[in-house]
Every structure is written in structure tokens, then in C-alpha cells.
LUMPAVEX-38504 format. One line per field, with one value per atom (N, C-alpha, C): residue number from 1; atom name; x, y, z. Coordinates in nm, 3 decimals. Example, Ala and Ser with C-alpha at 12.3 -4.5 7.8 and 13.67 -1.06 7.14 Angstrom:
// residues 2
resi = [1 / 1 / 1 / 2 / 2 / 2]
name = [N / CA / C / N / CA / C]
x = [1.319 / 1.230 / 1.320 / 1.285 / 1.367 / 1.290]
y = [-0.569 / -0.450 / -0.330 / -0.225 / -0.106 / 0.003]
z = [0.780 / 0.780 / 0.780 / 0.708 / 0.714 / 0.787]
END
This chain:
// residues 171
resi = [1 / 1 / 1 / 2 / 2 / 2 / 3 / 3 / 3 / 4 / 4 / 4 / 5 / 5 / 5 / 6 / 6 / 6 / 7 / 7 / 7 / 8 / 8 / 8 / 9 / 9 / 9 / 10 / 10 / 10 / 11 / 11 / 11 / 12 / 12 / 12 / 13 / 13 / 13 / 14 / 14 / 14 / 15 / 15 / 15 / 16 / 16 / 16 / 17 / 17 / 17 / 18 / 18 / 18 / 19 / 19 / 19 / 20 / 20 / 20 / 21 / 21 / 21 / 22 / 22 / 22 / 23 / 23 / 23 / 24 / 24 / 24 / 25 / 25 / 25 / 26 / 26 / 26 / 27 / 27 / 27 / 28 / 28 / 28 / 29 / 29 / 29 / 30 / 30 / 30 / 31 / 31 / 31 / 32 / 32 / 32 / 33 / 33 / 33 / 34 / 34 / 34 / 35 / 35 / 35 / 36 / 36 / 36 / 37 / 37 / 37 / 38 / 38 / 38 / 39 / 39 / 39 / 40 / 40 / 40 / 41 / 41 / 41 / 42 / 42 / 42 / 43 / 43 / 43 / 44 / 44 / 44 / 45 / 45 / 45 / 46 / 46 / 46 / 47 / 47 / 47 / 48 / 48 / 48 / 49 / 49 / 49 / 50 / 50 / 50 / 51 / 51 / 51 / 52 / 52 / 52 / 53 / 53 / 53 / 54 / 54 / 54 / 55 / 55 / 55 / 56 / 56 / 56 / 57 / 57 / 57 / 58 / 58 / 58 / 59 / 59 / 59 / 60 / 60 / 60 / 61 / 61 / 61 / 62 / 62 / 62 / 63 / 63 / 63 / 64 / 64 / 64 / 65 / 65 / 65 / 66 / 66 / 66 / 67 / 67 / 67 / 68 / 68 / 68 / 69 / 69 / 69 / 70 / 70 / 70 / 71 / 71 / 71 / 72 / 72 / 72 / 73 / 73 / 73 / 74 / 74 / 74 / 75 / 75 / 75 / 76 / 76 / 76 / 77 / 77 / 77 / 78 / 78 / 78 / 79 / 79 / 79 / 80 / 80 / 80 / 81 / 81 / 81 / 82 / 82 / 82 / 83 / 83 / 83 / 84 / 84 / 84 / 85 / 85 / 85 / 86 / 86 / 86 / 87 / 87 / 87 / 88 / 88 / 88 / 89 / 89 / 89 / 90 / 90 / 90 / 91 / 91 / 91 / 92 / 92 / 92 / 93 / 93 / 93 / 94 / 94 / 94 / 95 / 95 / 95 / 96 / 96 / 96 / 97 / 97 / 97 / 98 / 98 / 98 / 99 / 99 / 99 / 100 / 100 / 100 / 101 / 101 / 101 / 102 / 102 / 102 / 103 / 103 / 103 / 104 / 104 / 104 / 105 / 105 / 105 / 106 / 106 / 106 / 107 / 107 / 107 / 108 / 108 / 108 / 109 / 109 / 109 / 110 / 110 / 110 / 111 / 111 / 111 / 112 / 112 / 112 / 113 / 113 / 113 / 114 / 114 / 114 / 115 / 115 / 115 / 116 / 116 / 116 / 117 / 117 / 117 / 118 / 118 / 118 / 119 / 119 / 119 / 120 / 120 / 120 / 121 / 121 / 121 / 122 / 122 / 122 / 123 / 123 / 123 / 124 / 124 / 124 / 125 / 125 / 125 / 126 / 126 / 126 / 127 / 127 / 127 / 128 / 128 / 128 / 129 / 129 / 129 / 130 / 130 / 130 / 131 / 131 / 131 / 132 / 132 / 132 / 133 / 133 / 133 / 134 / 134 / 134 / 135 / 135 / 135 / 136 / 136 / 136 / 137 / 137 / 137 / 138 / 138 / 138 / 139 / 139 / 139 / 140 / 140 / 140 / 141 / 141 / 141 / 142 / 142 / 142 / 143 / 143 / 143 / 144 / 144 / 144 / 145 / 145 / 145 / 146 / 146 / 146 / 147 / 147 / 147 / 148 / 148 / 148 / 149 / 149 / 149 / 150 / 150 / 150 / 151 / 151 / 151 / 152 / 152 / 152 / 153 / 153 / 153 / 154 / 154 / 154 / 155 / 155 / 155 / 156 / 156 / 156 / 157 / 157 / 157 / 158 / 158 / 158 / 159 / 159 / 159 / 160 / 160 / 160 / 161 / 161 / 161 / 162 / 162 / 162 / 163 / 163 / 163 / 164 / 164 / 164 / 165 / 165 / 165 / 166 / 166 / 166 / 167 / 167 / 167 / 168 / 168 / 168 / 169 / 169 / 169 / 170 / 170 / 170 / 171 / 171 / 171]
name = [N / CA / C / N / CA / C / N / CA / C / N / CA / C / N / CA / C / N / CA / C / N / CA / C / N / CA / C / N / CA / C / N / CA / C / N / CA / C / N / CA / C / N / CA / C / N / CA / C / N / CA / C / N / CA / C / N / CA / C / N / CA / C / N / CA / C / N / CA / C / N / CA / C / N / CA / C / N / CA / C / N / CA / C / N / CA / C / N / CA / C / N / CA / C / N / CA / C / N / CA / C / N / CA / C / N / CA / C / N / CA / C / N / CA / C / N / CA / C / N / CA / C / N / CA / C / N / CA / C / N / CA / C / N / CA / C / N / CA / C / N / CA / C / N / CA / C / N / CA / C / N / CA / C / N / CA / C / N / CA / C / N / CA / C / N / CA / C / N / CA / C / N / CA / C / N / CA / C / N / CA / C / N / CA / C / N / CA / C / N / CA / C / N / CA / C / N / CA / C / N / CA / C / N / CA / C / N / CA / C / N / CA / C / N / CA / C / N / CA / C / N / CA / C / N / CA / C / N / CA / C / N / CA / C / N / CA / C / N / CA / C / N / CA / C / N / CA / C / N / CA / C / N / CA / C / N / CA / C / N / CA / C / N / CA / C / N / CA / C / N / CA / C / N / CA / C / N / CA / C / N / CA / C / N / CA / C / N / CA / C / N / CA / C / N / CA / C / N / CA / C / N / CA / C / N / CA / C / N / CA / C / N / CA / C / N / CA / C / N / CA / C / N / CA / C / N / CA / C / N / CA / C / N / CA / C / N / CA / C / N / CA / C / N / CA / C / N / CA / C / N / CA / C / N / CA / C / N / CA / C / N / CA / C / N / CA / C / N / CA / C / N / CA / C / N / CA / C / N / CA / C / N / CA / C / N / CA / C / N / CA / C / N / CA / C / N / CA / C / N / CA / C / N / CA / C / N / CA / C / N / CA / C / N / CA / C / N / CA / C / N / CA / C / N / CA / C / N / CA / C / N / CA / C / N / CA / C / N / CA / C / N / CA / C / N / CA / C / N / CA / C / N / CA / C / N / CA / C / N / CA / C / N / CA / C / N / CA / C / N / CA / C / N / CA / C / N / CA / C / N / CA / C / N / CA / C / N / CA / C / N / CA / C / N / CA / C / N / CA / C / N / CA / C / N / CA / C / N / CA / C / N / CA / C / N / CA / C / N / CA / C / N / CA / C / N / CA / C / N / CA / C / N / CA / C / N / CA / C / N / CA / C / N / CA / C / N / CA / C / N / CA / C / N / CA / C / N / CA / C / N / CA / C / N / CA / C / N / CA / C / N / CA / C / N / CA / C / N / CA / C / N / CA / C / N / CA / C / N / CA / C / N / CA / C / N / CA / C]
x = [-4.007 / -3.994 / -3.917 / -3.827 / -3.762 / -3.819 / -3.824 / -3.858 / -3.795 / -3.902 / -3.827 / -3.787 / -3.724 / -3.724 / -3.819 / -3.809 / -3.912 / -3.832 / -3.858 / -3.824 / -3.915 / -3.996 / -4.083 / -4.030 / -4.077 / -3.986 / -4.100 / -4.037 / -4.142 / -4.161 / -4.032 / -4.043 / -3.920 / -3.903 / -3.778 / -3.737 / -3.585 / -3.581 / -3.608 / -3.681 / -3.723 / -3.836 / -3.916 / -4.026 / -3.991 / -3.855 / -3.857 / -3.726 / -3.651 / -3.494 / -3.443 / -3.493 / -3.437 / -3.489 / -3.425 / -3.492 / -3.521 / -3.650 / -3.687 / -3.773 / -3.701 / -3.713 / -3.745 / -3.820 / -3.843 / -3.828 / -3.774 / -3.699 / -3.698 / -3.688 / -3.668 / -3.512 / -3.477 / -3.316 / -3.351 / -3.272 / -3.310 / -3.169 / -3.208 / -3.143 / -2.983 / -2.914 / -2.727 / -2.757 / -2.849 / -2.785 / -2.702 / -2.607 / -2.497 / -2.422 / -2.350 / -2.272 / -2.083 / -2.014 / -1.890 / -1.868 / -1.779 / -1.731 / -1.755 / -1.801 / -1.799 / -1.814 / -1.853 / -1.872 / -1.969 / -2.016 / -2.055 / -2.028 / -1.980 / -1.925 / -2.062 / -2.119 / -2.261 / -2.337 / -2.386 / -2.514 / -2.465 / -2.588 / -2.590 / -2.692 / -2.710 / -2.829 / -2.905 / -2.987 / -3.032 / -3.149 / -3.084 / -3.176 / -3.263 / -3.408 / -3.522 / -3.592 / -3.572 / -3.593 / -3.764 / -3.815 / -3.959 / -3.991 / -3.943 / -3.966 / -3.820 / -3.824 / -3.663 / -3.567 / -3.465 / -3.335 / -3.215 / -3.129 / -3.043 / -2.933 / -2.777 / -2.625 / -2.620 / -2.533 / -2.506 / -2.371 / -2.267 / -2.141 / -2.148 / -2.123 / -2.119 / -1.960 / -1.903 / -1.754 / -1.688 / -1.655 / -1.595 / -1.710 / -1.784 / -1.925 / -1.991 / -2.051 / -2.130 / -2.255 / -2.414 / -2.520 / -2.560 / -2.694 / -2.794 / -2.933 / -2.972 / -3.094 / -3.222 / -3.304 / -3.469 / -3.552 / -3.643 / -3.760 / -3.792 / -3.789 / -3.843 / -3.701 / -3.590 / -3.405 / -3.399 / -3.300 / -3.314 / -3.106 / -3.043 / -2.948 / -2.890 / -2.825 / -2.774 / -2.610 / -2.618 / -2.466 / -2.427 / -2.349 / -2.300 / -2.175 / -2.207 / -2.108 / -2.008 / -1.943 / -1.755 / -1.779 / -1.872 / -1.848 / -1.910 / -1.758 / -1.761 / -1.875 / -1.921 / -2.052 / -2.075 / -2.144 / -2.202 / -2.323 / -2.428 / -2.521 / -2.506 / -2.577 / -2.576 / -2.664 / -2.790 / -2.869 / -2.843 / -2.848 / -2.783 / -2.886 / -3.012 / -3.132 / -3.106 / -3.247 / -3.322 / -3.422 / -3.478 / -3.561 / -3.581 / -3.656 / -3.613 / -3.599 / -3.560 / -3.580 / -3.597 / -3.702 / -3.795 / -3.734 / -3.676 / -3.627 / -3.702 / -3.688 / -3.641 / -3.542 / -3.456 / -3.342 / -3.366 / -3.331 / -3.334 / -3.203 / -3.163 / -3.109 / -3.106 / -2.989 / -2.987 / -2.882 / -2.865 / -2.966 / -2.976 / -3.108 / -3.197 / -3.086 / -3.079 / -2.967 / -3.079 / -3.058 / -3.164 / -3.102 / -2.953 / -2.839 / -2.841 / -2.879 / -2.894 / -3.030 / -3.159 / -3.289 / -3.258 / -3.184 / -3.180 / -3.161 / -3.013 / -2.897 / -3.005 / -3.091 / -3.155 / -3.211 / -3.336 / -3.424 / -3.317 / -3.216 / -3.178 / -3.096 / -3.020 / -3.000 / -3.114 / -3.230 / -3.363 / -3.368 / -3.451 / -3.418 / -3.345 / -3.219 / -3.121 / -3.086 / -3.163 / -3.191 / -3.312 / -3.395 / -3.511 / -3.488 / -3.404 / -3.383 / -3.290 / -3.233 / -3.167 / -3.029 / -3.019 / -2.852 / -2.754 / -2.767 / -2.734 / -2.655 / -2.606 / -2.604 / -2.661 / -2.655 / -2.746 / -2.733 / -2.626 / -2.539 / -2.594 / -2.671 / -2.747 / -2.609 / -2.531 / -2.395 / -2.411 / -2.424 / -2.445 / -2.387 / -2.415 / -2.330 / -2.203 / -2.286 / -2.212 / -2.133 / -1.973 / -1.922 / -1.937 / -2.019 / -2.047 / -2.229 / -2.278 / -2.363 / -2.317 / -2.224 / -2.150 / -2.128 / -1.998 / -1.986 / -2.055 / -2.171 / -2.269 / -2.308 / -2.374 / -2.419 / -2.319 / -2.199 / -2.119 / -2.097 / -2.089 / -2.086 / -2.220 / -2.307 / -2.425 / -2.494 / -2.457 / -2.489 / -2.376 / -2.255 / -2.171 / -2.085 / -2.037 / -2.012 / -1.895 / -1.787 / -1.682 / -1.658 / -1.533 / -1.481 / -1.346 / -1.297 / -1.219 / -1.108 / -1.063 / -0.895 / -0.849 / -0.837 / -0.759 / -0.823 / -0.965 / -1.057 / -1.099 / -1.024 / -1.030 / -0.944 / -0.806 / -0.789 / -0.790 / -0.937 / -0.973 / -1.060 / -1.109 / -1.185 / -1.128 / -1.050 / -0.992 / -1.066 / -1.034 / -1.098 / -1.334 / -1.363 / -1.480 / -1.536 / -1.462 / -1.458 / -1.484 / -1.341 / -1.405 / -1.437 / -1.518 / -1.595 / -1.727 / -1.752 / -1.879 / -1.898 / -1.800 / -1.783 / -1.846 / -1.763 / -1.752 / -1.865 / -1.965 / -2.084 / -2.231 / -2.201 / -2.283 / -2.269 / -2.135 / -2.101 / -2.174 / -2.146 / -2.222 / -2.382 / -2.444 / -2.596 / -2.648 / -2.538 / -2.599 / -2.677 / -2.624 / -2.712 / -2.852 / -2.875 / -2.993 / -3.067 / -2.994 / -3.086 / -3.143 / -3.033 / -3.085 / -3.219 / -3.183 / -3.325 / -3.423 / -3.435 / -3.582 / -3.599 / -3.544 / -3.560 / -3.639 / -3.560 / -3.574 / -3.639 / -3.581 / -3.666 / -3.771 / -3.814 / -3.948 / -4.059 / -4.087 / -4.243 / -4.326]
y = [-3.201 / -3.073 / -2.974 / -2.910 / -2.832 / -2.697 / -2.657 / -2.554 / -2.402 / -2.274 / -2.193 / -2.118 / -2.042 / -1.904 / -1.799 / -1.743 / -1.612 / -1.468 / -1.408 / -1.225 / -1.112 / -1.052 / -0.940 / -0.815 / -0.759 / -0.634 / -0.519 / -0.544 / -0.467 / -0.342 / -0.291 / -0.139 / -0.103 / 0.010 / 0.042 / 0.178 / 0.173 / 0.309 / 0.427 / 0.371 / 0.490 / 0.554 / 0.492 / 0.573 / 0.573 / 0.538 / 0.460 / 0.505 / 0.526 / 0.572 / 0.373 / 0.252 / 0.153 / 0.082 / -0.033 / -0.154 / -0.220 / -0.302 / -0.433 / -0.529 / -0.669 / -0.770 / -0.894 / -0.980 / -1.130 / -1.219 / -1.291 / -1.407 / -1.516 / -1.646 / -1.756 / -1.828 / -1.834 / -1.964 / -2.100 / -2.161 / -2.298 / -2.359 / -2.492 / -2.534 / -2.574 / -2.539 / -2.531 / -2.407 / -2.296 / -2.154 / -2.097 / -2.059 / -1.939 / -1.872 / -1.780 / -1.689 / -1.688 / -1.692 / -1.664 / -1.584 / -1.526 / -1.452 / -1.333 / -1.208 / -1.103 / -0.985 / -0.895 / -0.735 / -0.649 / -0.557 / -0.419 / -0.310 / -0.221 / -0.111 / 0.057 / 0.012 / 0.105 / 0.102 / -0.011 / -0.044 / -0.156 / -0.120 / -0.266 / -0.351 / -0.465 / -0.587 / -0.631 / -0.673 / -0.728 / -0.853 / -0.974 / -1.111 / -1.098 / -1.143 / -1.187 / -1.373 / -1.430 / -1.561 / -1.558 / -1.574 / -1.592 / -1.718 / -1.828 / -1.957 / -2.024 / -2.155 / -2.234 / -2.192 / -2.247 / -2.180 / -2.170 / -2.093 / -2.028 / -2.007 / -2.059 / -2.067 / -1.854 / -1.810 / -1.680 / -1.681 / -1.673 / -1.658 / -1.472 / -1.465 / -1.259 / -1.241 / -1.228 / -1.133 / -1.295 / -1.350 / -1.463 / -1.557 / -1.560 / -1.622 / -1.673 / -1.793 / -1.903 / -1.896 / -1.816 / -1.833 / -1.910 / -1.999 / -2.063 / -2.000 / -1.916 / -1.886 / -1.961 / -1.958 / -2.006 / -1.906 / -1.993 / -1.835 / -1.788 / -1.665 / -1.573 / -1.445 / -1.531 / -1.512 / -1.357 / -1.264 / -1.167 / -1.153 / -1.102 / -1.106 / -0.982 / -0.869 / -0.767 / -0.762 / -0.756 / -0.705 / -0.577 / -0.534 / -0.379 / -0.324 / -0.208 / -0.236 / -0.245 / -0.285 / -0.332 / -0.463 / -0.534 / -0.661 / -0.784 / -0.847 / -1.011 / -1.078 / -1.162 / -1.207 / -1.344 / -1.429 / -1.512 / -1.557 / -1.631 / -1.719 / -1.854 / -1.973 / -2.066 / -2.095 / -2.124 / -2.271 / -2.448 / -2.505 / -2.585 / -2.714 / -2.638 / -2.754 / -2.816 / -2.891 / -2.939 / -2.889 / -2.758 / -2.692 / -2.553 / -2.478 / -2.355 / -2.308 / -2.151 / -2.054 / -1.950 / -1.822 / -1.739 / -1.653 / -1.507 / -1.415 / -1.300 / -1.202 / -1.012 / -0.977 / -0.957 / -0.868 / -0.690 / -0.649 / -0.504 / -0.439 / -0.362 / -0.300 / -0.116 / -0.075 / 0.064 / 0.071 / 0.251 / 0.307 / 0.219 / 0.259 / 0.184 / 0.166 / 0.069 / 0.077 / 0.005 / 0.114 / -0.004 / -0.051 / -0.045 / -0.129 / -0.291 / -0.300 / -0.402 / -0.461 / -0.398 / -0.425 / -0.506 / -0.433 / -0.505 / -0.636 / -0.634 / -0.701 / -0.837 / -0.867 / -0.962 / -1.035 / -0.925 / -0.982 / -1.042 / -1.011 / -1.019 / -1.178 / -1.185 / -1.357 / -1.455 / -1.416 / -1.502 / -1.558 / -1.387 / -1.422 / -1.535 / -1.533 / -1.594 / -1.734 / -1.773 / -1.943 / -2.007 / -1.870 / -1.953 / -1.975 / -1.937 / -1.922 / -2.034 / -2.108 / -2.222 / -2.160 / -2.034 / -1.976 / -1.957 / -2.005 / -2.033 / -2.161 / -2.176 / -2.315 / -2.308 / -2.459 / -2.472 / -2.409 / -2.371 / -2.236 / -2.126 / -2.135 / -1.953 / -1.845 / -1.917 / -1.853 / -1.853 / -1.746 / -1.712 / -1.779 / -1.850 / -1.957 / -1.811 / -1.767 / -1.660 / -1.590 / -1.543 / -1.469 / -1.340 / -1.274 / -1.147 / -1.113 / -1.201 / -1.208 / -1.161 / -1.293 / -1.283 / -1.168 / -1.081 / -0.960 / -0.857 / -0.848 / -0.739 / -0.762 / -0.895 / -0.873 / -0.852 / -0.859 / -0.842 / -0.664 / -0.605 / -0.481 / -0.409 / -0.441 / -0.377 / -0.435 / -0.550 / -0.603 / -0.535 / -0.443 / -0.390 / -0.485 / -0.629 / -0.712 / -0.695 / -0.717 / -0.693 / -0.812 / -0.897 / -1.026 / -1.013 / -1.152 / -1.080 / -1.202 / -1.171 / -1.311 / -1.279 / -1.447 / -1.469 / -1.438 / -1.446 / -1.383 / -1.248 / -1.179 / -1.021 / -0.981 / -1.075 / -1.039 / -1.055 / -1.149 / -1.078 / -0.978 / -0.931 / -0.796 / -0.693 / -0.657 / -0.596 / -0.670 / -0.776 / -0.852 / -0.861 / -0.889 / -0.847 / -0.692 / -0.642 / -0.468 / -0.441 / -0.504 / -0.449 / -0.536 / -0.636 / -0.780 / -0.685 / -0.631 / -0.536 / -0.403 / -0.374 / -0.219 / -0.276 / -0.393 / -0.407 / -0.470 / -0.525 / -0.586 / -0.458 / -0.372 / -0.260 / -0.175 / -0.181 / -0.066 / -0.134 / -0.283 / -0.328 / -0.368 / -0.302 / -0.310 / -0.460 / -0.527 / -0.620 / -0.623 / -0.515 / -0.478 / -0.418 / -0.366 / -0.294 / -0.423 / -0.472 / -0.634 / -0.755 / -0.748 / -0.814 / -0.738 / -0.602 / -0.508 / -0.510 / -0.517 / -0.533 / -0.616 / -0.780 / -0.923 / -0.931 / -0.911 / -0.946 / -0.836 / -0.706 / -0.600 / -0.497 / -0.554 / -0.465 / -0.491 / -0.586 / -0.669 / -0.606]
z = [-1.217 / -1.284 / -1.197 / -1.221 / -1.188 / -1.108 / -0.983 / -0.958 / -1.048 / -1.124 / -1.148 / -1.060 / -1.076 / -0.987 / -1.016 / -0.893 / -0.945 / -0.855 / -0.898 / -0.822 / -0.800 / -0.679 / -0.720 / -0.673 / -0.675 / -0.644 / -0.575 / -0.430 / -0.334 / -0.314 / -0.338 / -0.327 / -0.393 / -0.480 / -0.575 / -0.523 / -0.561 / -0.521 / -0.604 / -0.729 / -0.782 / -0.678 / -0.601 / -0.545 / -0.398 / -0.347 / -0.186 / -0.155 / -0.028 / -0.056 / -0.031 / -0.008 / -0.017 / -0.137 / -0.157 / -0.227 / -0.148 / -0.203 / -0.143 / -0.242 / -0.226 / -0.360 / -0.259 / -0.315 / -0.271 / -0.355 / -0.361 / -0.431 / -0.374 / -0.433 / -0.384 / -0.477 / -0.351 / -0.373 / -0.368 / -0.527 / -0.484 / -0.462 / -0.425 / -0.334 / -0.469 / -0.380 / -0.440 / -0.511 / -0.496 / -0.598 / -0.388 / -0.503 / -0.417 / -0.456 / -0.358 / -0.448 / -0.387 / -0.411 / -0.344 / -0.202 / -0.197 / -0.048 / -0.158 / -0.113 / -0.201 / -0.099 / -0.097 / -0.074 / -0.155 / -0.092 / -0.197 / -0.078 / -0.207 / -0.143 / -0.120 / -0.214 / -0.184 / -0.147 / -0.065 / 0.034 / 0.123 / 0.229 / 0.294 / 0.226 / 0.284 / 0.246 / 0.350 / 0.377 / 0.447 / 0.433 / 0.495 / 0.433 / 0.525 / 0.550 / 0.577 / 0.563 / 0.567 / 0.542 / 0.580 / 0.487 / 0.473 / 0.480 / 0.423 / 0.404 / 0.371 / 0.465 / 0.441 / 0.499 / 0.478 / 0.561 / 0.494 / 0.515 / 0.426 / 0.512 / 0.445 / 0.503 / 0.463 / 0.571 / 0.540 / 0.578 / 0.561 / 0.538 / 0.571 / 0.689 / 0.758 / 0.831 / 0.738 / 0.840 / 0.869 / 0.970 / 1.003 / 1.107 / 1.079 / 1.084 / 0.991 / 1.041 / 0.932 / 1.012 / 0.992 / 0.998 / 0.861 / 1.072 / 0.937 / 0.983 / 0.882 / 0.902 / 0.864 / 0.955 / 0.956 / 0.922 / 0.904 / 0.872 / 0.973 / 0.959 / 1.051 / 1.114 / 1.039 / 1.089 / 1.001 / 1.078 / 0.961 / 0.994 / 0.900 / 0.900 / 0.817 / 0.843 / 0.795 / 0.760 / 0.645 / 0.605 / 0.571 / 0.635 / 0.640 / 0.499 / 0.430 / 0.349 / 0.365 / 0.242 / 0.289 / 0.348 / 0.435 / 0.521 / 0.400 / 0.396 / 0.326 / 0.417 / 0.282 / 0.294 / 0.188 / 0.198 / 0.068 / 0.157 / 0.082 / 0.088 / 0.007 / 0.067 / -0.017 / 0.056 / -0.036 / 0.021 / 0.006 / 0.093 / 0.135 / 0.187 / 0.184 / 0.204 / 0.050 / 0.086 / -0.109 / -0.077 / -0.038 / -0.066 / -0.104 / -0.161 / -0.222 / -0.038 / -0.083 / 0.040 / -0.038 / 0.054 / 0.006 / 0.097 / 0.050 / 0.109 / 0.056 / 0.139 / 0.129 / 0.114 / 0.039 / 0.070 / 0.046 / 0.131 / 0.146 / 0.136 / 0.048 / 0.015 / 0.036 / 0.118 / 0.176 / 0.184 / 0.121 / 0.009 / -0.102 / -0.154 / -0.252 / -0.355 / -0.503 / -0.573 / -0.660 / -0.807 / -0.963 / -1.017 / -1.035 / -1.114 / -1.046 / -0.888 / -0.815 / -0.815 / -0.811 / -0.864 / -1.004 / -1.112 / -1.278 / -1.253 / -1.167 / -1.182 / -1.137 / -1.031 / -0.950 / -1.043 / -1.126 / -1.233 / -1.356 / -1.385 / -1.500 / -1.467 / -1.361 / -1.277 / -1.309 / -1.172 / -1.217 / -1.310 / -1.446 / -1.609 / -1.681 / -1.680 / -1.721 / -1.674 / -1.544 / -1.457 / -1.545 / -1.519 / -1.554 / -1.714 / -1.807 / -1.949 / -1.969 / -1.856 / -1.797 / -1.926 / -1.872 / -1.921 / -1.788 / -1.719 / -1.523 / -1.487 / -1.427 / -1.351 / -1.243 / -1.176 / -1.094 / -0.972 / -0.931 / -0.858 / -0.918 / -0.989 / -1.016 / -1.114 / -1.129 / -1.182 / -1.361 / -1.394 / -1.571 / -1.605 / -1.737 / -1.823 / -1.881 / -1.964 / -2.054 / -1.978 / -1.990 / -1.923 / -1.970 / -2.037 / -2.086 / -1.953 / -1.961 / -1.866 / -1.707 / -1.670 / -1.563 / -1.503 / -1.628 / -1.629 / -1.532 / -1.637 / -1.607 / -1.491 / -1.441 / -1.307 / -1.203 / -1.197 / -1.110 / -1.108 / -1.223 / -1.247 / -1.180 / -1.232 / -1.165 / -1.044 / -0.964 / -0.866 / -0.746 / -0.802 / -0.722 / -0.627 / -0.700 / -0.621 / -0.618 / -0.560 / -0.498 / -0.460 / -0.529 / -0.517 / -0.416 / -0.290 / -0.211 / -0.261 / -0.162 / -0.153 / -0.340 / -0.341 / -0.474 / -0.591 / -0.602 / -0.661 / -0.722 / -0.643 / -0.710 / -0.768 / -0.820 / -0.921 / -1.090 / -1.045 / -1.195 / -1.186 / -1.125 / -1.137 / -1.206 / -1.293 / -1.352 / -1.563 / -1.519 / -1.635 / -1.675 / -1.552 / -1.524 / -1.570 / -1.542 / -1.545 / -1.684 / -1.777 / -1.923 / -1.962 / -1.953 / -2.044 / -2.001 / -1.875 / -1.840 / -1.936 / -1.983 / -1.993 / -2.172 / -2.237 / -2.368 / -2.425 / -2.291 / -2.331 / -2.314 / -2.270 / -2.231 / -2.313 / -2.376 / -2.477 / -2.601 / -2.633 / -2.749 / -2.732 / -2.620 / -2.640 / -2.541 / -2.473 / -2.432 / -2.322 / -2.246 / -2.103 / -2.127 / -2.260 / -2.309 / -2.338 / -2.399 / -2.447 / -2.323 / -2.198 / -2.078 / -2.017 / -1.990 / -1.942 / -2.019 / -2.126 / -2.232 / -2.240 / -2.175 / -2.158 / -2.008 / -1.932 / -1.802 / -1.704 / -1.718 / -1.588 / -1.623 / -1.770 / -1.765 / -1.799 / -1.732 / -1.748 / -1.635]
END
């Protein structure tokens, strides 16, 4: 049986000036080389170990490993065991478009609308989390961000981001 995912959400910035979320990665979810331009992150490895791709550096974190990305600084994760890994990521300043964006991923794995890379089937999905996850694609890759931009803009405008949040981030 398939491990699901899960996401909790430790502290929001509605009540906190950071975020802080715990999640577990399973093994082959990752994300590209990316950026955000409005916060830093910061991983925590609670359980398992986790590839971090920081600036021109390849960490492998263990539990107990904590690893900070500064904004603007290229970054990815991939887990790379066959076992989940159980993080914190902390987020500063706090960001709820990035809180949604987490639950609404999870959501959408565990709804097995994902691949096994954690990557939205739907590119209207896609979209949005890249939009509200503030991800910032680099190299050859960013230029479709221009395309991302209004598949985000045209799925939010038609109610779909309203329909992911009353799915996924308010239980």
C-alpha cells in the first residue's frame, strides 16, 4: 500500500510573523532548481534523509540536519531514499499563499492527481502552486513562466483556486 502524504501546519502566519509546516516526502517526490523571492525556507529533517540542492552545493541531510535557504538562492530537494522523510520547513516572513500552496500539493498526491514526483497532473493545478508557492523557475525553465503566470491568473479567475482551498486547506 502506498504511503500517503500528510501536512500539519505548526504555526501560521496568521497568528506568528513565520510559517511552520511538517510534512513528509516520499521517496522520488522533488522539485526542480527553483527560487522564491519573498522568504527564506528552512528544512529541518525530523526523520530520513533528504538531497538539498543550496546555491552550487549538493547536501544530504539526516535527521537532526537543518539547512536554510536564503531568498533569491537556487535550491531543490529530492528524496532519494525508499523511505519517506519527515520535515519542518520554516518559512520567513510567514507566507499563507505558501501554507495553501503545501496543503493543496499533499491534497492533490494523496487524490493521486500528482505524480510520483509530487508534480500536479493538471497543468491548471501546476499553475497555481507555482503562483502561490512563489516559485521562481531558473536556467531554461523560466521561460515559461510567462505561460504559468496566466494558466494561474485564468484558473483563479475561473474559481479554481477557490475550489482547491475548500478541498484541501480548510479542514
Amino acid at each position: 500500500m502506498k504511503t500517503q502524504g500528510y501536512i500539519k501546519l505548526i504555526s501560521s502566519v496568521t497568528t506568528n510573523k513565520k510559517s511552520v509546516l511538517e510534512l513528509n516526502i516520499l521517496p522520488g517526490e522533488k522539485t526542480p532548481w527553483h527560487y522564491h523571492e519573498l522568504f527564506s525556507e528552512t528544512f529541518n529533517i525530523l526523520k530520513g534523509t533528504l538531497e538539498v540542492g543550496k546555491g552550487n552545493n549538493i547536501l544530504h541531510l539526516k535527521q537532526g540536519a537543518i539547512a536554510r535557504i536564503e531568498p533569491n538562492e537556487k535550491h531543490y530537494y529530492n528524496n532519494v531514499s525508499n523511505e519517506e522523510c519527515i520535515i519542518t520547513t520554516t518559512i520567513e516572513p510567514g507566507n499563507k499563499n505558501f501554507e495553501n500552496s503545501l496543503f493543496i500539493l499533499k491534497g492533490l498526491a494523496n487524490d493521486s492527481l500528482a505524480t510520483t514526483a509530487g508534480t500536479p497532473k493538471k497543468f491548471a493545478d501546476l499553475a497555481i502552486f507555482v503562483y502561490l508557492n512563489n516559485f521562481r523557475l531558473v536556467g531554461i525553465q523560466k521561460i515559461a513562466a510567462p505561460i504559468f503566470n496566466w494558466a494561474a491568473k485564468s484558473a483563479m479567475k475561473n474559481g479554481h483556486l477557490n475550489e482547491l482551498i475548500q478541498k484541501y486547506c480548510n479542514k
